[in-house]
N, C-alpha and C positions, 0 to 999 in steps of 0.2 A: 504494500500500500504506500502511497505517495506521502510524502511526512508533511507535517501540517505548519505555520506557524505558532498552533498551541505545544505543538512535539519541540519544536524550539528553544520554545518558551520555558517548558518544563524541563528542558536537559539543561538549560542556562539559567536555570532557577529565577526568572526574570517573568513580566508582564507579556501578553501577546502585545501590547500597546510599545513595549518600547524593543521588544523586536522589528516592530513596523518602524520606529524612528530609527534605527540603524540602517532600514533597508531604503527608507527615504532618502536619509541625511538631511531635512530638514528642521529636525529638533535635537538639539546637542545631546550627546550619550556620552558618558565619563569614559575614555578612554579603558579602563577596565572591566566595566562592564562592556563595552564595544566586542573586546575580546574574546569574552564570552561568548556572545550573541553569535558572531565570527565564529569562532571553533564548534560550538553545538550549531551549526549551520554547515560546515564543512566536515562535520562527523555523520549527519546525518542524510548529505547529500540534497538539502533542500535547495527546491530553486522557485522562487517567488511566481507567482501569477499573474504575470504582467496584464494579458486580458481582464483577468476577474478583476483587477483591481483599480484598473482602468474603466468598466462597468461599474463600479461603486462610486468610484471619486468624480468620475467626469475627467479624469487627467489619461493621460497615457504612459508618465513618467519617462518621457523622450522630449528634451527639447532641440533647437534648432542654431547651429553657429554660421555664419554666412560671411566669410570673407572674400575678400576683391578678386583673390585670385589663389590657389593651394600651393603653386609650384614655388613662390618665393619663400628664402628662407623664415623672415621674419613673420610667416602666415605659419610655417609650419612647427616654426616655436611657439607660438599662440598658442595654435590649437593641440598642441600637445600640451601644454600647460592647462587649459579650460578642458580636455574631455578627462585628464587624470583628476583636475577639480570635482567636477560632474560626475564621475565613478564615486569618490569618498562618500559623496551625498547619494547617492543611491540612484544617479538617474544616467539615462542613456543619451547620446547626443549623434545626430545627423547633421554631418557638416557638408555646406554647399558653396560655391563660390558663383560671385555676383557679374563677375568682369568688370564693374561699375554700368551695368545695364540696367537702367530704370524698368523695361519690361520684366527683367529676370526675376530683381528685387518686388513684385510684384506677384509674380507666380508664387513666391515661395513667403509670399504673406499671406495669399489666400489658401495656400496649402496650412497655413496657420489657424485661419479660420476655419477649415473645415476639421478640425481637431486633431489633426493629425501627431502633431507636437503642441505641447502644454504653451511657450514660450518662445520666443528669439532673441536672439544676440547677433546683430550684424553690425556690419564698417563698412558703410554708406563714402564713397569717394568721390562724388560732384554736387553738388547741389540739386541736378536733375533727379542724381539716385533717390535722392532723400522726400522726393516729394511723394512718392507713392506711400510715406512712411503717416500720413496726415490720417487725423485723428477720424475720418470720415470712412475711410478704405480700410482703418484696421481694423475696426468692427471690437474693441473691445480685446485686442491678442495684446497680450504683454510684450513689450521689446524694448529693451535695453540696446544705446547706440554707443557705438566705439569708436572714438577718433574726433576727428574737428570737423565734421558737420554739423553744424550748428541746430539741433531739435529740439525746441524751447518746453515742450510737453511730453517729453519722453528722458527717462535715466538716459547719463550721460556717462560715460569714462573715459578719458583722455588724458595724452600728455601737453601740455601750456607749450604749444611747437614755436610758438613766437621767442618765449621765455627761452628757451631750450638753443633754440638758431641765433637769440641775441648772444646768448653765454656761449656757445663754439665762435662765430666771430669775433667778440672780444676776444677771447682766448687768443685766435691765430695772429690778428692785431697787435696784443701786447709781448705777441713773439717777436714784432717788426717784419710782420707782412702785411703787405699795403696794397698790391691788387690779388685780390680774392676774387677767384671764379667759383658762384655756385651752380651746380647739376641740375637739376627737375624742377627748374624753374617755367611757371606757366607760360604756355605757348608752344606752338608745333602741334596741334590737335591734340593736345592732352592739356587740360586748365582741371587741376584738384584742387579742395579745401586746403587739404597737408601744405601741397609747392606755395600756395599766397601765403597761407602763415609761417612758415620757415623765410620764404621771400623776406616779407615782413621783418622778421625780425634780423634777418641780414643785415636790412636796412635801415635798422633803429641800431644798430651796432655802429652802420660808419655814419649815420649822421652826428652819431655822441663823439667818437673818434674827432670827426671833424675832414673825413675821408670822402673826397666825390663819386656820387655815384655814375656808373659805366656800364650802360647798358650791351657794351660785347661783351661780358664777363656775367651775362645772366643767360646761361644756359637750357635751354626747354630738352623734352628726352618724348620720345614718341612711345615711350614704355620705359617705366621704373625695372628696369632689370640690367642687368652687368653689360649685355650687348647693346641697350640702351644709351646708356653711360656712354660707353665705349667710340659708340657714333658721335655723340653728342662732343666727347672730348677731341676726335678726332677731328671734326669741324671746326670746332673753336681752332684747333694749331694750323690748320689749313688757311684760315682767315686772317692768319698772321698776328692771331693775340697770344700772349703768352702772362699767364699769371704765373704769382710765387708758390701760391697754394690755392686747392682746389677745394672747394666744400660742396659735397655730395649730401644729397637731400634723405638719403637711403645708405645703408652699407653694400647692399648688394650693387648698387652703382658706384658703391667708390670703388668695389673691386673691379670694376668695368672699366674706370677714370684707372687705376693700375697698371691694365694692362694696356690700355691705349697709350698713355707716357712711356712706358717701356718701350712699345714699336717705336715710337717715336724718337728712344734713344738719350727719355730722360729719366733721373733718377729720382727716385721717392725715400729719402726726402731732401736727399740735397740740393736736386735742381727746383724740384716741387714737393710742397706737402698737401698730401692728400688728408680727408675729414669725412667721414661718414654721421649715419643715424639710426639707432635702433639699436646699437650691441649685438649682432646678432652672433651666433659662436663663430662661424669660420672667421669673422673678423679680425679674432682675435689670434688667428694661425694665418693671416695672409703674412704676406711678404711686400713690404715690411708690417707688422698687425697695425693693426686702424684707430687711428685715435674718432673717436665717437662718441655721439651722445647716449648716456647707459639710462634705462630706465627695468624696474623687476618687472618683467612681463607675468611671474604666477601672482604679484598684487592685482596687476592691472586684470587678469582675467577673473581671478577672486573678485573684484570688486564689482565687474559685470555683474557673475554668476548671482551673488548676493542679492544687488540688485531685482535678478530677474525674479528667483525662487520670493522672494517678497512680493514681488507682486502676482506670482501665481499662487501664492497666498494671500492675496488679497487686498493686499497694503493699499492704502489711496492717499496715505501724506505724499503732497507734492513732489513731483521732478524735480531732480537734483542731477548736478553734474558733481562727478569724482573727477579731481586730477592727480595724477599719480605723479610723486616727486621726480625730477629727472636729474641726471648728474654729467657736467662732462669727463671723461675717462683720457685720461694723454698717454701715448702710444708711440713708439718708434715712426710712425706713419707723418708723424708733425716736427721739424725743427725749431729751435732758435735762431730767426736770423739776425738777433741784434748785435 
């Protein structure tokens, strides 16, 4: 016979009730008692009734994570970080990637609505994506938004990009670098929320400097990714500009701006320093590693998930935005040139 959550219960000498918040994760279970729950679970070979318990509650205990894209690295440190979140708590997660396509983001809200997933967690990348996000179209689905699209009625979690891109310019500035090229800057059929506020704060960096702005040394990328970068750098040197250092809007384009200076026959970081964004790991193994901007991606996903499960519990205190500390990290990738 199939073992019960009362069988559980009484091998762990525990409540069926807080068997149920172990397998939730919803409601905090003392670590030792956790254990319990755990092993008389794994002694007896139970495996929860996702159906039946999804006919009870209304929920399915699946929700939904939606990022821009899977293949970059810093999407797939995320979601390795949010579904190992989403395991402790007891739920399951389907991850989808959006392209930043307002249709796509739209399917996979009304796939929300038909209950298929409890909740969403996406990172909306234009302003066009985010408008299917309106309070009209969701019909009542919980979603929590990631990143700097601005959604005044929906949980927010973010890094302060303006903050974060003023504090790497200073930085390479008070190295005694004085033309700075930055990567993913809007334009070239690609305009994101992220490129204006990293722009942004490029720009609140040399106006305090006291530094003229140079619109050759504002780079667009037709795609946030290393080959990206890589075109992106290789036009700028073709065009006859030549900066001291490079500030890439993404890590995986600084490794792109890497390899493109290299063809090029320049050195990182003597002739150039290179600057990414996000910490992601290989970063920190390029050649030469990447000075970047570091923020904890398991806070950042924690503070999503948090968000969400609160509101698929019910929550109706006001939208709020989380901003997650970010730090700059210096790296062999950046010189001193004073």
């Amino acid at each position: 016979m199939r073992p019960t959550v009362k069988d559980v219960a009484a091998l762990a000498q525990v409540s069926p009730k807080t068997v149920s918040n172990v397998l939730t994760g919803v409601v905090r279970v003392a670590p030792e008692t956790r254990s319990r729950v755990e092993h008389a679970i794994g002694e007896l070979g139970y495996v929860p009734n996702l159906a039946a318990r999804g006919l009870r509650s209304g929920r399915s205990g699946m929700i939904a994570l939606v990022v821009p894209e899977l293949r970059t690295p810093f999407s797939a440190e995320l979601t390795h970080e949010f579904v190992e979140l989403a395991h402790e708590r007891g739920l399951g997660v389907q991850i989808e990637q959006s392209w930043g396509d307002p249709h796509r983001t739209s399917e996979l809200v009304t796939a929300a609505r038909r209950h298929l997933v409890d909740g969403v967690v996406m990172n909306p990348v234009t302003v066009q994506e985010s408008t299917v996000l309106r309070s009209e179209d969701r019909a009542g689905v919980p979603i929590v938004v990631l990143g700097e699209v601005l959604q005044e009625d929906l949980d927010q979690v973010w890094v302060d990009s303006v903050e974060a891109a003023r504090a790497m310019t200073r930085l390479l500035i008070g190295l005694g670098h004085r033309r700075i090229a930055v990567v993913g800057a809007p334009g070239g059929g690609l305009d994101t929320a992220t490129g204006r506020l990293r722009l942004d704060g490029y720009l609140a960096a040399l106006g305090e400097s006291g530094l003229a702005r140079d619109p050759s040394l504002e780079r667009p990328c037709t795609s946030w990714t290393p080959a990206g970068a890589a075109h992106a750098v290789r036009r700028m040197l073709a065009d006859g500009v030549r900066p001291d250092a490079v500030f890439c809007f993404t890590d995986s384009m600084a490794i792109g701006a890497l390899s493109a200076l290299r063809e090029a026959g320049l050195l990182v970081p003597q002739d150039v320093s290179v600057a990414g964004f996000d910490d992601i790991a290989d970063g920190e193994f390029a050649s030469p590693p990447l000075t970047t901007v570091h923020f904890d991606k398991r806070a950042y996903a924690a503070a999503a998930l948090d968000r969400l499960i609160a509101r698929i519990e019910g929550s109706e205190v006001p939208a709020s935005r989380v901003t997650v500390p970010a730090e700059v990290r210096l790296r062999a990738s950046v010189r001193d040139r004073r």
